[in-house]
C-alpha positions, 0 to 999 in steps of 0.5 A: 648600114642603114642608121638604126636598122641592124645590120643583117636587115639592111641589104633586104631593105635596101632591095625593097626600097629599089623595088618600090622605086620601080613600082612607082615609077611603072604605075606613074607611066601614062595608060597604067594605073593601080587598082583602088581595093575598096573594104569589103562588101558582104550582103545580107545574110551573108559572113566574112570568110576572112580568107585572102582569096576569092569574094571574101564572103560566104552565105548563111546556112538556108541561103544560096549564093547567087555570087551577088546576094544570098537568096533564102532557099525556099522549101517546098512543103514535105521537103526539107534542107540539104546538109550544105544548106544551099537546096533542098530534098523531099521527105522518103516518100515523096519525089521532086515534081515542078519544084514541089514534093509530090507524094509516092502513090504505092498501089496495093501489095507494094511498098516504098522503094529506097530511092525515088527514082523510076516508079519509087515502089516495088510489089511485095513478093509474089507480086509482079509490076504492071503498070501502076499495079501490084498483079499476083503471080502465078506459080504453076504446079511443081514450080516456085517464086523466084526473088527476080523481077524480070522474066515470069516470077518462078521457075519449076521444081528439080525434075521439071522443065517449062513448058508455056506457063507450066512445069512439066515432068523432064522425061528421062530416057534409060541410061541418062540423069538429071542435069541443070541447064539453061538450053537443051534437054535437062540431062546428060547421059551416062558415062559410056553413053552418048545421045544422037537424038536428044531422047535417047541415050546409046551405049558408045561402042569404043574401037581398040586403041581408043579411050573415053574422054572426060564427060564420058559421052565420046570417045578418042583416039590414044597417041599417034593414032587417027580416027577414021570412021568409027576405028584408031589407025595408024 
């Protein structure tokens, strides 16, 4: 046992004295040297960090840490520090233009946008973009607004299809109702009819050993029989 050193703590003393012993010794080899650690630096309105890793410093809130210094965020007029204090936003209403605040120019019949990306403003309803104007939009008779900023701005009344810039009346044919569709005639035929045309509907003459199938407007042959021309055989 080391004199007055218990017992339990001499053996780990013993090691850290060998091992101090082998960094003397290495550091005293020719071509290697120890680092001198100098106190620490903070620049001007900067604050130790007090952690035991990285420059030791942080900048104050309003500057920026250029790694050597704390430069003072400068604020452009309608504009106003970010939450982390390093850089800076503009006001609602204003955009980001050659390090400046540039105000939003929001024409007639429009309103600020909630983000100032792309034109920063959108028309009211009823008004379409164009250009840097609000134009009005307008709705044929038997048509109506949409809420969608692509396309015409409306769209025509159950009963009616778009015809160049109107609504015109869906002319049914006998035997056929009307239907929503994206493409093709706005109606569908009734069940035991069926279309060959596009303006007409025709009742379906269904052979024996047939049946409709589930839209109604064609038939098929029951199983094991095979169609063959307008007949089910075997």
């Amino acid at each position: 046992m080391l004199r007055g050193i218990p017992m339990q703590y001499s053996s780990m003393v013993a090691q850290n004295g060998r091992l101090l012993l082998i960094l003397s010794a290495l550091f005293a080899m020719p071509g290697i040297a120890a680092t001198q650690v100098g106190p620490l630096v903070v620049p001007d309105n900067g604050y130790a960090s007090g952690a035991s890793y990285g420059k030791g410093w942080h900048c104050e809130f309003g500057y920026l840490d250029t790694r050597e210094a704390c430069v003072e965020t400068i604020v452009p007029a309608n504009g106003y520090l970010n939450s982390r204090g390093n850089g800076w936003k503009c006001d609602r209403g204003f955009r980001v233009e050659n390090e400046q605040c540039a105000r939003i120019i929001v024409p007639e019949n429009g309103y600020l946008a909630k983000s100032s990306s792309g034109a920063g403003w959108t028309c009211d309803r009823g008004f379409k973009a164009s250009g840097d104007s609000c134009q009005r939009i307008k709705v044929p008779a038997n048509g109506f607004l949409t809420n969608s900023s692509f396309g015409s701005g409306w769209e025509c009344e159950r009963g009616y299809s778009v015809s160049g810039t109107a609504c015109v009346a869906v002319q049914l044919p006998a035997n056929a109702y009307r239907v929503e569709r994206s493409y093709g005639p706005d109606w569908q035929c009734e069940r035991g009819y069926a279309s060959s045309d596009s303006k007409t509907c025709n009742k379906l003459e269904v052979p024996a050993n047939a049946h409709l199938i589930r839209d109604g407007n064609d038939w098929k042959c029951n199983a094991p029989y095979s169609k063959e021309g307008q007949l089910c055989i075997l």
